[in-house]
C-alpha positions as CSV (number, residue, x, y, z in Angstrom):
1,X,91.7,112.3,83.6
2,X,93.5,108.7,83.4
3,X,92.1,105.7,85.2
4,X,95.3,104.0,84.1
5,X,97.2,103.8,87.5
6,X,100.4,101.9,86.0
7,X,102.8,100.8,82.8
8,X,104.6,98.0,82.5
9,X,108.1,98.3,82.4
10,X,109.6,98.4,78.9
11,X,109.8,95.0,77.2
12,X,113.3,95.3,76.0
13,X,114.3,94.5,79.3
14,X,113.7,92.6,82.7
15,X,111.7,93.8,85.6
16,X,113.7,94.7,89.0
17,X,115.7,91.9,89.2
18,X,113.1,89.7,87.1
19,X,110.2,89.7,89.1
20,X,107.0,88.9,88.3
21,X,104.8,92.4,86.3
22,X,101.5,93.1,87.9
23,X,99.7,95.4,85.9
24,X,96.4,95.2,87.2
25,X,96.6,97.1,90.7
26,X,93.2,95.6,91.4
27,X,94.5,92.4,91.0
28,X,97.5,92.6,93.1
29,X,98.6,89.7,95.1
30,X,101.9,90.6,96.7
31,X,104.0,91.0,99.8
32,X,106.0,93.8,98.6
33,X,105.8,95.9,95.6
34,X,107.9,98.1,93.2
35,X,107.0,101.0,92.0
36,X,108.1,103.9,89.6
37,X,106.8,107.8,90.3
38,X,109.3,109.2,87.4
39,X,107.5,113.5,87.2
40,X,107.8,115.8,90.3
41,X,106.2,118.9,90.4
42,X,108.6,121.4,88.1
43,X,109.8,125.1,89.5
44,X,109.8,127.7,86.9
45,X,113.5,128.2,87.2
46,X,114.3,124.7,86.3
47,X,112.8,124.3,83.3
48,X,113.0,121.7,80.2
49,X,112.9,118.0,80.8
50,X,114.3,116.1,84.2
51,X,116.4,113.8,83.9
52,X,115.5,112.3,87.2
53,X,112.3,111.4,85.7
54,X,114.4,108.0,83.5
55,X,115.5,106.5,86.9
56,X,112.7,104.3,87.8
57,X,113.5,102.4,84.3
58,X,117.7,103.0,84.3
59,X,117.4,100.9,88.0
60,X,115.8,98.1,86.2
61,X,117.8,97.8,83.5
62,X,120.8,97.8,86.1
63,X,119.2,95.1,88.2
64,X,120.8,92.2,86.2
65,X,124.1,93.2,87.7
66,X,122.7,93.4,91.3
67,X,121.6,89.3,90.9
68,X,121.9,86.7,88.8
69,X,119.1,85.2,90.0
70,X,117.0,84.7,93.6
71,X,118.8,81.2,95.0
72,X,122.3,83.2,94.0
73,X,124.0,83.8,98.1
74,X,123.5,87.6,99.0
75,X,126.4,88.1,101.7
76,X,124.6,91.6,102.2
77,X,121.4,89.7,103.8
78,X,123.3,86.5,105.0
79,X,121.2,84.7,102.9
80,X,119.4,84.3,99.6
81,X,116.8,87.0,98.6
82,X,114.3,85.2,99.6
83,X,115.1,82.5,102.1
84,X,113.4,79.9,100.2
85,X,110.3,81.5,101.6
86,X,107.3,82.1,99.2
87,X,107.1,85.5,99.2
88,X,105.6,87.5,96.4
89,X,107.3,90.6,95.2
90,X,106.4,92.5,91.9
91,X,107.4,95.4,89.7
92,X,103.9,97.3,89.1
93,X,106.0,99.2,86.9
94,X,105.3,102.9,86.5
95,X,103.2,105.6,87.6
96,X,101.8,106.7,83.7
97,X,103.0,110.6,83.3
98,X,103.4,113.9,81.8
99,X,105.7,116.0,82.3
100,X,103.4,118.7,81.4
101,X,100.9,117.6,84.0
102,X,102.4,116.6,86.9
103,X,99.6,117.5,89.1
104,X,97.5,114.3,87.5
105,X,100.5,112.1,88.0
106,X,100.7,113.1,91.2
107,X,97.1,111.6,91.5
108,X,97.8,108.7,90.2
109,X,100.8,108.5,92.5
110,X,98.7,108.5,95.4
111,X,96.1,106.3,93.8
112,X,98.5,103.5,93.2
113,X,100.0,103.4,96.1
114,X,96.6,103.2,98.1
115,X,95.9,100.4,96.2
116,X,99.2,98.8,97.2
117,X,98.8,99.5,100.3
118,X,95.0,98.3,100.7
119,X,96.6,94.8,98.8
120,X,98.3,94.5,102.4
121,X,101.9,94.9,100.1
122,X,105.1,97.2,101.3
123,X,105.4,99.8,98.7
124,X,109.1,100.4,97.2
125,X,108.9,103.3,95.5
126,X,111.6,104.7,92.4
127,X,111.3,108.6,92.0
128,X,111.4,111.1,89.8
129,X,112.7,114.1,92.0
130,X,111.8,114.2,95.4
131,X,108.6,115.7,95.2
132,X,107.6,112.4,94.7
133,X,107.1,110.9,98.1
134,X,104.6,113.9,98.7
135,X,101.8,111.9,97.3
136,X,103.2,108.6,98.6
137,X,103.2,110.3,102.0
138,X,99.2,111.1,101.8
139,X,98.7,107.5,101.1
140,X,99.2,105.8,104.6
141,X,96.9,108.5,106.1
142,X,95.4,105.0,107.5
143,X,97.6,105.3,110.1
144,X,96.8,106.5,113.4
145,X,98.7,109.9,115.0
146,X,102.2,109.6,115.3
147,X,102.5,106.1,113.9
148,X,104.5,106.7,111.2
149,X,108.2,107.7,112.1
150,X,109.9,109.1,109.1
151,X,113.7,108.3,108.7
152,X,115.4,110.5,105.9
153,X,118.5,110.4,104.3
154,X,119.4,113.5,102.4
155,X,121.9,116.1,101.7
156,X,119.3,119.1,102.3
157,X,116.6,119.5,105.0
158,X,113.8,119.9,102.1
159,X,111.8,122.2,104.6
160,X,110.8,124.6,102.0
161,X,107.2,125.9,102.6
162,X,106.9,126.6,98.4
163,X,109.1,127.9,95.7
164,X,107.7,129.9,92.8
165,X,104.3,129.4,94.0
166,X,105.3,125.2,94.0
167,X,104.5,124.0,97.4
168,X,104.9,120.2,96.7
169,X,108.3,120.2,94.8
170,X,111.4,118.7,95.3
171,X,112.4,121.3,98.5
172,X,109.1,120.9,100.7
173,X,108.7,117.1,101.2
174,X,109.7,116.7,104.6
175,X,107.4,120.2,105.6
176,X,104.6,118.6,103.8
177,X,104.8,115.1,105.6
178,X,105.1,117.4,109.3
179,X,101.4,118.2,108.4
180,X,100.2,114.8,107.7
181,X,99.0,113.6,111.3
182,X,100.4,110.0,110.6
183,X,103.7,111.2,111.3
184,X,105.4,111.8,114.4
185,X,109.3,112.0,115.0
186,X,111.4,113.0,112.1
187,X,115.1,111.6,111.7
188,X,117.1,113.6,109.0
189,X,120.1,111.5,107.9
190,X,123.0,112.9,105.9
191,X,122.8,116.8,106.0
192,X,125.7,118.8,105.0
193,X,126.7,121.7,103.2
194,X,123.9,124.3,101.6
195,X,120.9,124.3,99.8
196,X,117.3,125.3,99.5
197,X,116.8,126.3,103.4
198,X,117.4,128.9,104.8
199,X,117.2,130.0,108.4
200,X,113.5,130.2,108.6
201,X,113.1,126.8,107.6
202,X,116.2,125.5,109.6
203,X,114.1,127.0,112.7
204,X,110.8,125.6,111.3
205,X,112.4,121.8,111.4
206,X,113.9,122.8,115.1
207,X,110.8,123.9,116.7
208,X,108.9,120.8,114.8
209,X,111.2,119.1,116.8
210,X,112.9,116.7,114.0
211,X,116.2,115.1,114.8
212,X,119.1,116.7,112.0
213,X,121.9,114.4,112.3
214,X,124.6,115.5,110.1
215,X,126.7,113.2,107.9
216,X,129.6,113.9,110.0
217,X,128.1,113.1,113.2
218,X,127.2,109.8,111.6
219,X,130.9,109.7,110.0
220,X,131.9,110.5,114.0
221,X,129.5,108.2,116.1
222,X,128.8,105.7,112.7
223,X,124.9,104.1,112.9
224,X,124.7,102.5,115.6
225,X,124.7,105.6,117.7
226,X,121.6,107.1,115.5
227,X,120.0,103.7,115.6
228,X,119.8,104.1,119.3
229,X,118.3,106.9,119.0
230,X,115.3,105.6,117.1
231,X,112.7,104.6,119.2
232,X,112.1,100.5,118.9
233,X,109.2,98.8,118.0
234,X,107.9,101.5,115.7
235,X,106.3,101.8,112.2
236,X,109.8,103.5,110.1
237,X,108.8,105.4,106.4
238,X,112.8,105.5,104.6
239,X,112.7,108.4,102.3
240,X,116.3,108.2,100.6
241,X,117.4,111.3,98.2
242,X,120.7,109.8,96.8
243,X,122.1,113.2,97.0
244,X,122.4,112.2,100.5
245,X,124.8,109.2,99.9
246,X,128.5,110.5,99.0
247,X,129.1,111.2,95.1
248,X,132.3,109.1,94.8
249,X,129.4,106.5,95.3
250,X,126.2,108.2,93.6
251,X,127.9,110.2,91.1
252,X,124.6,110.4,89.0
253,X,123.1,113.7,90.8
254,X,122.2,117.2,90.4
255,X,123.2,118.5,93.6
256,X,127.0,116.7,94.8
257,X,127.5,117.3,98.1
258,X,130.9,115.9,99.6
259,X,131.1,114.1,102.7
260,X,128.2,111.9,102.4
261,X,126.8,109.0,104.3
262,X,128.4,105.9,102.5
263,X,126.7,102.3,101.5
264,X,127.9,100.4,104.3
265,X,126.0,102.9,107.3
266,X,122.6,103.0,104.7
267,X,122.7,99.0,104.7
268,X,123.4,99.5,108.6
269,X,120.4,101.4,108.9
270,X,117.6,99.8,107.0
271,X,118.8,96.7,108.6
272,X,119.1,98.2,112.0
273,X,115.4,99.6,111.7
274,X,114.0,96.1,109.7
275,X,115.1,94.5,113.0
276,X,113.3,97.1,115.6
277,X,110.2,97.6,114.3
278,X,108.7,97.1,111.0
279,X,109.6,99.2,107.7
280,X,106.3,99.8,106.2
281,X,107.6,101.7,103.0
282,X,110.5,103.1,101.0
283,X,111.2,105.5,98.9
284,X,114.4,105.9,96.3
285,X,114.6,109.7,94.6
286,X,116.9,112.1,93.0
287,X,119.0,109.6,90.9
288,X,119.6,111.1,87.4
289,X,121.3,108.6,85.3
290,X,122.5,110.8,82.0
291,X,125.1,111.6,84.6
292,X,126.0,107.9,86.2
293,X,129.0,106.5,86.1
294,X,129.5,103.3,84.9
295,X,125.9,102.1,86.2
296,X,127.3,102.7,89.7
297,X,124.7,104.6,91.1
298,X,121.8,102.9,89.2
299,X,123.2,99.5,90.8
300,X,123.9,101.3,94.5
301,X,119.8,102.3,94.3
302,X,119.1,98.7,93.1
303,X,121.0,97.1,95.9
304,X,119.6,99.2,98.4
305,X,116.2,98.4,97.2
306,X,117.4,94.6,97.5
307,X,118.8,95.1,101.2
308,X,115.2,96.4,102.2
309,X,113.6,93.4,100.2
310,X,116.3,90.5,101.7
311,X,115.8,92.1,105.1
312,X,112.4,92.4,106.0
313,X,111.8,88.5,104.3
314,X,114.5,87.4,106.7
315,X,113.1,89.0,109.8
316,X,110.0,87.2,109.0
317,X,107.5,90.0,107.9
318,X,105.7,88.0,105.4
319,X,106.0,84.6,107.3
């Protein structure tokens, strides 16, 4: 097995957004740091390659249209990036994988983010599918009980005990994060229409006690309302499957859903919970760029990645 825990991004283009490359995890010196998970666990009816698995690197090589550089004025953070604060962020680049052995990278995964994590550095993590967070999940078992509320934003519930035998796939992450005792209170974001669950698992998630909010109950009420709801002063995991934003504005996944939750209410809400508490991690999943648009949705992940990054500098994590 590998005792390679990362690759550097490609060379024929920039990091995210031109930071710094680390790619020594036992040498990491950083306040916050990117990281790409590209394989998920496969089911058998999917077969062939996954073209979620080329995000990670298709978000980079969209960053240069997020910026143009750090002291540019980002009127999403009120601000520059980084507030002429020395902060450290860098791109650790990517998880190293097979497709044909996902179980290893999965290993690795966790590894690497452990390490991040022991570096005293926020992980932001670029999936791959989203059985991805799984491993990421198992990392901050550091916590204590309950400590960890989990915010999701998704299309689908992801309940799913196992599928074809695969119990850490794209359809189970949120049942396998119930079972880590780190996490308490469960906020599901975004749900609409049909997927993966059925009623069992719908009833699972109720008696768990998670909070489904749908995305027209958001649409309704808009953030604020499910911002109150959060408790304050807590530590707040984002898990964010893209299929959750609407596809007019992420047109580059494999499950459309109309009627999602829009850019404005996701900015609302990682702001909303960077100001309440502290945002100890993030995860961005399910973006499949052989079907973007115009680099729209590679540059809607990057600039959520950069709203998380802007915010939690200007609420004086790091300071």
């Amino acid at each position: 097995m590998s005792d390679t825990l990362i690759e550097s991004p490609p060379r024929s283009y920039q990091s995210f957004l031109d930071f710094p490359v680390c790619e020594n995890l036992d040498e990491l010196e950083a306040d916050i740091a990117i990281l790409g998970i590209p394989y998920g666990l496969p089911y058998k009816m999917g077969g062939g390659a996954n073209p979620q698995s080329e995000a990670p690197d298709a978000i980079r090589a969209a960053s240069d249209r997020i910026s143009m550089g750090h002291d540019r004025w980002d009127f999403d953070i009120g601000g520059t990036l980084l507030g002429g604060k020395d902060i450290k962020v860098v791109d650790c680049g990517n998880v190293p994988g097979d497709a044909y052995n996902p179980a290893e990278h999965y290993r690795l995964a966790e590894a690497a983010t452990r390490k991040i994590l022991a570096a005293g550095a926020m992980p932001i993590v670029m999936g791959g599918d989203h059985g991805i967070p799984i491993p990421v999940f198992r990392a901050y078992d550091g916590f204590g009980k309950d400590e960890i509320t989990l915010v999701h934003i998704d299309a689908h519930i992801d309940w799913r005990d196992e599928i074809d035998g695969v119990s850490e796939g794209y359809s189970s992450p949120i049942r396998r994060a119930s079972e880590m005792a780190h996490f308490g209170e469960i906020y599901q974001l975004g749900i609409r229409g049909t997927g993966s669950a059925r009623e069992e698992e719908f009833r699972f998630a109720e008696a768990y006690g998670s909070n489904i909010i749908t995305a027209y109950e958001i649409h309704d009420r808009g953030m604020d309302d499910v911002l109150k709801r959060i408790p304050d002063n807590g530590n707040y995991y984002i898990t964010l499957d893209v299929d959750g934003l609407d596809p007019a504005l992420m047109p580059g996944v494999l499950a459309p859903v109309a009627g999602g939750v829009t850019f404005h209410q996701v900015r609302k809400l990682i702001h909303g919970l960077v100001g309440k508490g502290r945002v100890v991690g993030m995860d961005v999943n399910e973006f499949a760029p052989a079907y973007d648009t115009g680099y729209v949705g590679a540059v809607t992940c990057g600039q959520i990645m950069t709203n998380l990054i802007g915010a939690s500098v200007h609420a004086g994590y790091f300071d």
